[in-house]
MITITI-353530 format. One record per residue (C-alpha): x, y, z; residue in one letter. Coordinates in steps of 0.05 Angstrom, whole numbers, plus 5000, padded with zeros to 4 digits. Layout:
<atoms>
<atom px="X" py="Y" pz="Z" r="a"/>
...
</atoms>
This chain:
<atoms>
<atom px="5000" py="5000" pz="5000" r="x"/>
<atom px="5057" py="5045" pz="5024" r="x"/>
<atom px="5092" py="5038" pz="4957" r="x"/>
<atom px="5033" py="5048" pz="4909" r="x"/>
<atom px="5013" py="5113" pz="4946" r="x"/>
<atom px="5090" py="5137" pz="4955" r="x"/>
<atom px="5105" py="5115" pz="4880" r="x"/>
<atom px="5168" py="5084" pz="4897" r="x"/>
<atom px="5146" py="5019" pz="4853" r="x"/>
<atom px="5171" py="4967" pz="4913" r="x"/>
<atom px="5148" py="4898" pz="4938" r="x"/>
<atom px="5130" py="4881" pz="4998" r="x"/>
<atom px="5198" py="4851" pz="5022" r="x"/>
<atom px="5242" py="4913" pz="4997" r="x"/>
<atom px="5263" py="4896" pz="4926" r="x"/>
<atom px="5236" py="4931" pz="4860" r="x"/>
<atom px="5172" py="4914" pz="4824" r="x"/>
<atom px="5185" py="4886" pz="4746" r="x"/>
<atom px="5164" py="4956" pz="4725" r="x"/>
<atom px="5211" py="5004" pz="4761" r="x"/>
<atom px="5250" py="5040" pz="4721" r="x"/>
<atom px="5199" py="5034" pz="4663" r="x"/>
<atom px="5165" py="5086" pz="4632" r="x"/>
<atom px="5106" py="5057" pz="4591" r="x"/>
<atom px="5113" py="5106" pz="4524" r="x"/>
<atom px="5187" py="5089" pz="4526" r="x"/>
<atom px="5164" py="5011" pz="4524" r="x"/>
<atom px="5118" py="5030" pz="4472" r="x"/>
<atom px="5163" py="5071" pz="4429" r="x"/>
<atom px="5213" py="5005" pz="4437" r="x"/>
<atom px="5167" py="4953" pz="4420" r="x"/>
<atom px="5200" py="4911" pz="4364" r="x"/>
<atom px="5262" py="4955" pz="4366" r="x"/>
<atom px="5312" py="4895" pz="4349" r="x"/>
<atom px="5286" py="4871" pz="4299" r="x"/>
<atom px="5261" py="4947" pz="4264" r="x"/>
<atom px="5302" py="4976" pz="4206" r="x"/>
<atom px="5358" py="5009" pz="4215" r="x"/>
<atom px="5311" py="5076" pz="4184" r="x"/>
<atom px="5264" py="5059" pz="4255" r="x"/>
<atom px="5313" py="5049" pz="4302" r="x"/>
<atom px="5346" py="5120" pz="4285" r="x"/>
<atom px="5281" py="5160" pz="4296" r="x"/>
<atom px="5266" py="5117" pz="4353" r="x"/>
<atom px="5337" py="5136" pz="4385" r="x"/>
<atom px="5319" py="5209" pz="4361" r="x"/>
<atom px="5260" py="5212" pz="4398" r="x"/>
<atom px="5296" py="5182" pz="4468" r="x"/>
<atom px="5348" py="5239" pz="4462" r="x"/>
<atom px="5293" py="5296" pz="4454" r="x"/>
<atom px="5255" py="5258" pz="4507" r="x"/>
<atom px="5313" py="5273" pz="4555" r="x"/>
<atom px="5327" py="5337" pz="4533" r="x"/>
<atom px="5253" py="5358" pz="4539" r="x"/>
<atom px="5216" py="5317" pz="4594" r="x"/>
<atom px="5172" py="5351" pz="4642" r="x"/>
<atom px="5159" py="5282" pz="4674" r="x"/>
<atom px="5212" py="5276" pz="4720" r="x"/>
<atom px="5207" py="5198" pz="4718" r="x"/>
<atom px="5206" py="5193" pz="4637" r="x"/>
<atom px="5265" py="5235" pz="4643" r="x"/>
<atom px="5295" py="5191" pz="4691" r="x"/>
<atom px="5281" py="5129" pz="4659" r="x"/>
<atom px="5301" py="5150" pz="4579" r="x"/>
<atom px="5376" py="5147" pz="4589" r="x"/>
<atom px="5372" py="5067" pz="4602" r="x"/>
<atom px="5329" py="5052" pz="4540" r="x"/>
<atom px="5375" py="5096" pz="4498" r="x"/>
<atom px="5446" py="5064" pz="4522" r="x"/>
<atom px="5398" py="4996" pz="4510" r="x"/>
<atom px="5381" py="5012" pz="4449" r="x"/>
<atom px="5449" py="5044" pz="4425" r="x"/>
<atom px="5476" py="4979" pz="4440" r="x"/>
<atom px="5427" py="4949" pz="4399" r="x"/>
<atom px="5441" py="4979" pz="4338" r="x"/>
<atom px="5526" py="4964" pz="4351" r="x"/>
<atom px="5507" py="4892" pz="4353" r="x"/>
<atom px="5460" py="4892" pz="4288" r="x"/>
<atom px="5435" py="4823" pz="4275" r="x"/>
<atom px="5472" py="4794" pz="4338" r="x"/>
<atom px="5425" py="4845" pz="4380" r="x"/>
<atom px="5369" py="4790" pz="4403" r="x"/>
<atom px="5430" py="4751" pz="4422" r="x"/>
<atom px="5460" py="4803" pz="4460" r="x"/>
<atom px="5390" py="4816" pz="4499" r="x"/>
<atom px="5381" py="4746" pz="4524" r="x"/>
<atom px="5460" py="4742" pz="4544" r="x"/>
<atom px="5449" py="4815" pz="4583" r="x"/>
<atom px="5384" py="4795" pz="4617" r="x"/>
<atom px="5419" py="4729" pz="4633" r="x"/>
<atom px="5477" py="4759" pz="4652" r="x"/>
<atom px="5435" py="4809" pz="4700" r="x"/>
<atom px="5396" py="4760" pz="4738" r="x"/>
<atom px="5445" py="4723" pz="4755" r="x"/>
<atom px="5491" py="4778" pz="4791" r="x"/>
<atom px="5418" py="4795" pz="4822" r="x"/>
<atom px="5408" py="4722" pz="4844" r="x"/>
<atom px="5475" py="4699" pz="4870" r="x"/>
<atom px="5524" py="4713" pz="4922" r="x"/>
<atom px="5595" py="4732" pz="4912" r="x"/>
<atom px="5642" py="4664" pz="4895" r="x"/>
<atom px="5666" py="4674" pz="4966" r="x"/>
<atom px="5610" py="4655" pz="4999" r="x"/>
<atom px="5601" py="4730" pz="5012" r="x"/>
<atom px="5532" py="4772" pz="5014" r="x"/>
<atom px="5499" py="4784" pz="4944" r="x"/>
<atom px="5505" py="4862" pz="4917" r="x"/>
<atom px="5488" py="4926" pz="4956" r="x"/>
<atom px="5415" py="4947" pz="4961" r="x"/>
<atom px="5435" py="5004" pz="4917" r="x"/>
<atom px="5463" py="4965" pz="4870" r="x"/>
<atom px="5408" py="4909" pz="4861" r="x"/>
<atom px="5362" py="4967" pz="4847" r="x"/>
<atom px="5402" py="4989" pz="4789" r="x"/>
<atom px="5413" py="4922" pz="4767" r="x"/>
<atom px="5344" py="4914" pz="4766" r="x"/>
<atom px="5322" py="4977" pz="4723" r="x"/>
<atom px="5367" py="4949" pz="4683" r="x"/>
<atom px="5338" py="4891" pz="4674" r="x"/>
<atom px="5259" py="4913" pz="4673" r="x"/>
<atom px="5288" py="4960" pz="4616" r="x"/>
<atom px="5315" py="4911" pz="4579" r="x"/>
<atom px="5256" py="4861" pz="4579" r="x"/>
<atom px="5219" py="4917" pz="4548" r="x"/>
<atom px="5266" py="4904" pz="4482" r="x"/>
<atom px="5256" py="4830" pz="4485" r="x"/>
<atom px="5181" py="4829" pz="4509" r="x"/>
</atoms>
């Protein structure tokens, strides 16, 4: 209750919900992005950079940043891209699920939220 009324997007025992760091026109406006033409993916990294540069919305501008280092990845890995997506968001979950090889506590608080934004952006590109 606390974190739908406080908008800080969290479950119950602490961690992030599967939509923080989301912003649902960014998922819309990256809807198919790996697999778009080269022509699409352009505008659609266009309209991320004017969406940072002109945001009112103080979460759309927080969010845009993560889908546009996503998606300029994207592009660098051309046809490998859907490849590179289900590495990364294998790659993420793991360093969220796991403790250190040591036997050692798993990341920061701070950290498994970023790791997590990370994340709920990128299953936006492979959704």
């Amino acid at each position: 209750w606390n974190s739908t009324l406080l908008g800080t997007q969290r479950l119950v025992g602490g961690r992030l919900t599967a939509m923080a760091g989301r912003a649902s026109s960014w998922d819309a406006l990256v809807k198919g992005f790996p697999v778009a033409s080269r022509l699409h993916q352009q505008a659609v990294i266009s309209a991320l950079v004017e969406g940072i540069r002109d945001s009112r919305d103080s979460a759309l501008a927080r969010a845009a940043p993560l889908y546009l280092r996503l998606a300029s990845r994207i592009v660098t890995k051309g046809e490998r891209a859907r490849e590179y997506l289900l590495q990364e968001r294998d790659r993420l979950g793991k360093l969220l699920s796991s403790s250190g090889s040591n036997g050692s506590a798993s990341v920061s608080a701070a950290k498994a939220d970023e790791l997590t934004r990370k994340l709920n952006v990128l299953n936006a590109f492979v959704d």
